[in-house]
PDB file with SEQRES, HELIX, SHEET and CRYST1 records, atoms N, CA, C and O in Angstrom:
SEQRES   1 A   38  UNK UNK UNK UNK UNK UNK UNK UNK UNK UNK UNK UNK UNK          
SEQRES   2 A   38  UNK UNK UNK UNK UNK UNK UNK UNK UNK UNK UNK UNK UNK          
SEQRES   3 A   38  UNK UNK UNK UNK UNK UNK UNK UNK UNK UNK UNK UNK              
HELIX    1 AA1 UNK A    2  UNK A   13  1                                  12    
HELIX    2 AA2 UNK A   18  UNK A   36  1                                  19    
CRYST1    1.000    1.000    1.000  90.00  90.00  90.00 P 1           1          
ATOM      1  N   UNK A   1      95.243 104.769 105.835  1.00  0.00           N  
ATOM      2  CA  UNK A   1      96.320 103.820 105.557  1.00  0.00           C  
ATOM      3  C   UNK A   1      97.217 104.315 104.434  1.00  0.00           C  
ATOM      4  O   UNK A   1      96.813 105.307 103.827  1.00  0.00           O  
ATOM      5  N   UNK A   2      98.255 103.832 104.103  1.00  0.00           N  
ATOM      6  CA  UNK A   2      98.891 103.441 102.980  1.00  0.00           C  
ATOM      7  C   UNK A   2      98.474 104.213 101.601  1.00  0.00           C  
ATOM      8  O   UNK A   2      99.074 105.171 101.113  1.00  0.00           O  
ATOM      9  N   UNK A   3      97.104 103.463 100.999  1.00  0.00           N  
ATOM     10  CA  UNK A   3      96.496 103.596 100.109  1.00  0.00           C  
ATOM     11  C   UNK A   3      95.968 104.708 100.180  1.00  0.00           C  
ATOM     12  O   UNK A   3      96.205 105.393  99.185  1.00  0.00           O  
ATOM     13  N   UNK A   4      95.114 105.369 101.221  1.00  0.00           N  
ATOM     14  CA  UNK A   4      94.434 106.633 101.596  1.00  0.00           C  
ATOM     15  C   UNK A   4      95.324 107.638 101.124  1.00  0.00           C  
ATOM     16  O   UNK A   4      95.012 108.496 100.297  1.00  0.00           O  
ATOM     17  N   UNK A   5      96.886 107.468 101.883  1.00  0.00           N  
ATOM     18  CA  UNK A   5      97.745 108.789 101.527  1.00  0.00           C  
ATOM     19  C   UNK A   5      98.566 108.662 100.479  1.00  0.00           C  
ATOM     20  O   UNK A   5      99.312 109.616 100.262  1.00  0.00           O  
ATOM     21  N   UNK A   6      98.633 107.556  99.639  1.00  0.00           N  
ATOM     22  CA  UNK A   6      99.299 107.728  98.611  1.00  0.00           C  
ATOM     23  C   UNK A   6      98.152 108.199  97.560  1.00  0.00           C  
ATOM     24  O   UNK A   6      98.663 109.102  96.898  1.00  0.00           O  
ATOM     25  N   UNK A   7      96.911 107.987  97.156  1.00  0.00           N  
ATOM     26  CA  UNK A   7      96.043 108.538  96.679  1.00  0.00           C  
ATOM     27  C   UNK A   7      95.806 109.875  96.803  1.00  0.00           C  
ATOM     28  O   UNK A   7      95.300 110.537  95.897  1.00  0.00           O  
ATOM     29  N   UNK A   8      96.201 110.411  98.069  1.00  0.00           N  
ATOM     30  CA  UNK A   8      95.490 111.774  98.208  1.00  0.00           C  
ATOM     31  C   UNK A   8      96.632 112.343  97.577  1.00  0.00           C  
ATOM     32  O   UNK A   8      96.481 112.910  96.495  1.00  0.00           O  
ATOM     33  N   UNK A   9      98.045 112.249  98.245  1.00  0.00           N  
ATOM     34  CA  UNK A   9      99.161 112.862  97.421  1.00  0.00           C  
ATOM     35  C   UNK A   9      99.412 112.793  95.885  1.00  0.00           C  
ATOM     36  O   UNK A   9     100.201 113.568  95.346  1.00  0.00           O  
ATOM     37  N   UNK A  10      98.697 111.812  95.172  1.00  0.00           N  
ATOM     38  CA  UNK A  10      98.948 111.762  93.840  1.00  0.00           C  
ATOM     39  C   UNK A  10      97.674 112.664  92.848  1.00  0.00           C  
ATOM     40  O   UNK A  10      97.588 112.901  91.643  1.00  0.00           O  
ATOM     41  N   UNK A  11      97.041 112.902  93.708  1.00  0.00           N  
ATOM     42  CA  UNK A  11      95.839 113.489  93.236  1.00  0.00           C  
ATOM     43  C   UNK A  11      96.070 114.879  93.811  1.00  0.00           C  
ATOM     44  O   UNK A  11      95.421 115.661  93.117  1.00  0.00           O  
ATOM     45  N   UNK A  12      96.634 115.444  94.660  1.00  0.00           N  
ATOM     46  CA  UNK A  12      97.573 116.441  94.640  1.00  0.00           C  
ATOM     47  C   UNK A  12      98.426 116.860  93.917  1.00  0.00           C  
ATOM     48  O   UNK A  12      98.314 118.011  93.493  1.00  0.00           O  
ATOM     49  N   UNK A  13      99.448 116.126  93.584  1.00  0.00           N  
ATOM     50  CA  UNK A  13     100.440 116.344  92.646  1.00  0.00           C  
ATOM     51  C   UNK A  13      99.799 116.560  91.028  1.00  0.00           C  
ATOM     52  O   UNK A  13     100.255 117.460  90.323  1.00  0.00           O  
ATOM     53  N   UNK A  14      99.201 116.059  90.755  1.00  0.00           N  
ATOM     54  CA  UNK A  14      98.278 116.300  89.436  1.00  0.00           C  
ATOM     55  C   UNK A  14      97.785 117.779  89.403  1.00  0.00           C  
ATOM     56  O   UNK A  14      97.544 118.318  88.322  1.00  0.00           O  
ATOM     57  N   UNK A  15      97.626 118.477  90.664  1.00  0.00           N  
ATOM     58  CA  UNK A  15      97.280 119.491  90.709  1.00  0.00           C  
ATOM     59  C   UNK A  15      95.565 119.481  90.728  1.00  0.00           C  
ATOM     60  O   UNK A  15      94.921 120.044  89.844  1.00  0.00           O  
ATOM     61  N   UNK A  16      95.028 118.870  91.687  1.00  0.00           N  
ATOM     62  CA  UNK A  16      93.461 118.129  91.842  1.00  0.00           C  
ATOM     63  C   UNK A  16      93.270 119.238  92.914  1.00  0.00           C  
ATOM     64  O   UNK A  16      94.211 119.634  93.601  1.00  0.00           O  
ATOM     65  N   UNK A  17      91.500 119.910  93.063  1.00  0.00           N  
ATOM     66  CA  UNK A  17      91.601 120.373  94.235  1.00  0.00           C  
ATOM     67  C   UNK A  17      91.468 119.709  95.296  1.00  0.00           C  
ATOM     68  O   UNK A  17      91.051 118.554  95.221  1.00  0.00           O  
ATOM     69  N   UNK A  18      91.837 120.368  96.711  1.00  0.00           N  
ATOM     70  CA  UNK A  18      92.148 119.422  97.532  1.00  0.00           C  
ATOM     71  C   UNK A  18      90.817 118.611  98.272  1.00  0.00           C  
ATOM     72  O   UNK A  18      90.948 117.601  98.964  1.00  0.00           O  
ATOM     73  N   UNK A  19      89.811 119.132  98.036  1.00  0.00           N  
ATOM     74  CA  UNK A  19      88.653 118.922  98.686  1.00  0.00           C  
ATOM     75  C   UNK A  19      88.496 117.549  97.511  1.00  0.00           C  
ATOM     76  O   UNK A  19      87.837 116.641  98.019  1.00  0.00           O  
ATOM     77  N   UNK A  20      89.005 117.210  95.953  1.00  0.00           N  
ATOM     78  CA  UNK A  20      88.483 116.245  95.085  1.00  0.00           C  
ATOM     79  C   UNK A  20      89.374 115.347  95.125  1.00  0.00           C  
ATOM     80  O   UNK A  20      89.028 114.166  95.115  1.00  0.00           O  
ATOM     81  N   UNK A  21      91.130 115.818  95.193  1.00  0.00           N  
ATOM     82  CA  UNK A  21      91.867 114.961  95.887  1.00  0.00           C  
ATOM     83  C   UNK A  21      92.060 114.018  97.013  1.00  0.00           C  
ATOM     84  O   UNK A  21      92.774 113.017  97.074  1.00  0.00           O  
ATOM     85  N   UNK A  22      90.936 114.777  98.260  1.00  0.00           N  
ATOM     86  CA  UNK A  22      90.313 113.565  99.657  1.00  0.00           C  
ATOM     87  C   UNK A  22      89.080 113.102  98.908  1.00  0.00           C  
ATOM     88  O   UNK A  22      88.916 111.961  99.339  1.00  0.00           O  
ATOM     89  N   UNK A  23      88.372 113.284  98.258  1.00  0.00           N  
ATOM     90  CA  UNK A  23      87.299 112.406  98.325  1.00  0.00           C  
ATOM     91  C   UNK A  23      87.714 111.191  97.447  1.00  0.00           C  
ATOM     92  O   UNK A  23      87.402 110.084  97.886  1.00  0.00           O  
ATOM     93  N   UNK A  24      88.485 111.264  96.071  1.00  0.00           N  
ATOM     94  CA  UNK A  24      89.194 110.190  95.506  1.00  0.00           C  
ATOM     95  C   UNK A  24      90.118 109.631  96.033  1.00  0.00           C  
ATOM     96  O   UNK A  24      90.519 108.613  95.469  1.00  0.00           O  
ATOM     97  N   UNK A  25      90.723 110.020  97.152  1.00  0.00           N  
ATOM     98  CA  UNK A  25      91.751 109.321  98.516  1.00  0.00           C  
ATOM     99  C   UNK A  25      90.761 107.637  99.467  1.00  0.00           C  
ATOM    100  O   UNK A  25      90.971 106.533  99.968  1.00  0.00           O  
ATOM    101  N   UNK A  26      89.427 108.874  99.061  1.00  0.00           N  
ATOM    102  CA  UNK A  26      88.660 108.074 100.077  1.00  0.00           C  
ATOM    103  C   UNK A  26      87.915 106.878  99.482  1.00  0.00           C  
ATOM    104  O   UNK A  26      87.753 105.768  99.988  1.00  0.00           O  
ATOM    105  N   UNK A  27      87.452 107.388  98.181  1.00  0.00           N  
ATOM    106  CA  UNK A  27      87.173 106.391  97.329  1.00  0.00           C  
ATOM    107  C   UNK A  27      87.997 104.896  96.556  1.00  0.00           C  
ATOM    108  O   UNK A  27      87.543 103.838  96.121  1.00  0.00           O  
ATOM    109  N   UNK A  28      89.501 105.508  96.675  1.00  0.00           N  
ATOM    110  CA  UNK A  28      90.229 104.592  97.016  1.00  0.00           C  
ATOM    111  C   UNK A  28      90.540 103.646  97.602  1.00  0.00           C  
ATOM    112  O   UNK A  28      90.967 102.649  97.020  1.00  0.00           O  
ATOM    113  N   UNK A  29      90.412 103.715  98.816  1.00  0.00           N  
ATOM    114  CA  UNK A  29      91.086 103.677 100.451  1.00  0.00           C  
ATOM    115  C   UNK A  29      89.529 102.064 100.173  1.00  0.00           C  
ATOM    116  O   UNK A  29      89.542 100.839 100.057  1.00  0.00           O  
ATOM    117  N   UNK A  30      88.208 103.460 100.200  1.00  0.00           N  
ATOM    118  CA  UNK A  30      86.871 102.129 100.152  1.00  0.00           C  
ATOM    119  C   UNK A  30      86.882 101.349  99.215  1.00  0.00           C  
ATOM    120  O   UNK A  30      85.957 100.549  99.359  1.00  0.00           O  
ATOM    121  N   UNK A  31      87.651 101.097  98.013  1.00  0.00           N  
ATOM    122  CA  UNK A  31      87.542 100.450  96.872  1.00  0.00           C  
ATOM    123  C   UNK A  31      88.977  99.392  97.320  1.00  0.00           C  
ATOM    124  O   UNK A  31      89.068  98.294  96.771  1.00  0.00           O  
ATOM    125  N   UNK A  32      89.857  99.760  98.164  1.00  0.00           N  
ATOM    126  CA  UNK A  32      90.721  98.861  98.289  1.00  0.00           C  
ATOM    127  C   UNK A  32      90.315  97.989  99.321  1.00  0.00           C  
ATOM    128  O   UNK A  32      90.575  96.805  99.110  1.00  0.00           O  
ATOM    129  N   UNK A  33      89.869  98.201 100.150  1.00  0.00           N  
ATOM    130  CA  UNK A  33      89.020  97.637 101.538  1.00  0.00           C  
ATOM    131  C   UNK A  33      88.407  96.946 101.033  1.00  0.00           C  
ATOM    132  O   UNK A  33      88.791  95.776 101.043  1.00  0.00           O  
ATOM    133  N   UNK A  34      87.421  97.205 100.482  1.00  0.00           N  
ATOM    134  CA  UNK A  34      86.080  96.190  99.427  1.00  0.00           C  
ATOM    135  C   UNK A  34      86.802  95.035  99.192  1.00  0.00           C  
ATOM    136  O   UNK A  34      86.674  94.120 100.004  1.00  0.00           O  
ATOM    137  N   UNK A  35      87.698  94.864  98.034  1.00  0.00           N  
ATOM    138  CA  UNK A  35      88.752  93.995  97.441  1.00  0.00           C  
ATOM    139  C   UNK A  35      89.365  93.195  98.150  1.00  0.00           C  
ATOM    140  O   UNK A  35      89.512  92.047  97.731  1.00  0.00           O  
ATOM    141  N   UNK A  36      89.978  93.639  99.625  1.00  0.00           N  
ATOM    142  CA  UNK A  36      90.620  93.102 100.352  1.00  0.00           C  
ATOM    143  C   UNK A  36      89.785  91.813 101.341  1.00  0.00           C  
ATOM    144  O   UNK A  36      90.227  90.785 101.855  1.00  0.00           O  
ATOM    145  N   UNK A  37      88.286  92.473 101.312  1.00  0.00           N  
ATOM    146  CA  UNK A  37      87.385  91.884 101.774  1.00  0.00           C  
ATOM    147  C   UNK A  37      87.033  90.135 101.287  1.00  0.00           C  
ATOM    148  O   UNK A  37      86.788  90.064 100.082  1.00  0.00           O  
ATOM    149  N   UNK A  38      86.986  89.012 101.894  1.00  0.00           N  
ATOM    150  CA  UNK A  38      86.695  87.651 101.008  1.00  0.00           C  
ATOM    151  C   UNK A  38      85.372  87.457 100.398  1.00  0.00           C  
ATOM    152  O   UNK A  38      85.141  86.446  99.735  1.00  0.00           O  
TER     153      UNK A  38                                                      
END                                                                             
């Protein structure tokens, strides 16, 4: 989603490697889901 690729790109741009940049994409993505959850 949304959240997934704006995470991965910003954690890119920081200059993150890319393999730590998807897993904090992903950790994101599950931490926003969680939240969204009632």
């Amino acid at each position: 989603g949304d959240a997934f690729l704006a995470g991965f790109l910003a954690a890119e741009a920081r200059g993150a490697d890319p393999d730590a940049a998807l897993a904090a994409a992903i950790a994101a993505a599950a931490g926003h889901m969680t939240r969204s959850e009632p």
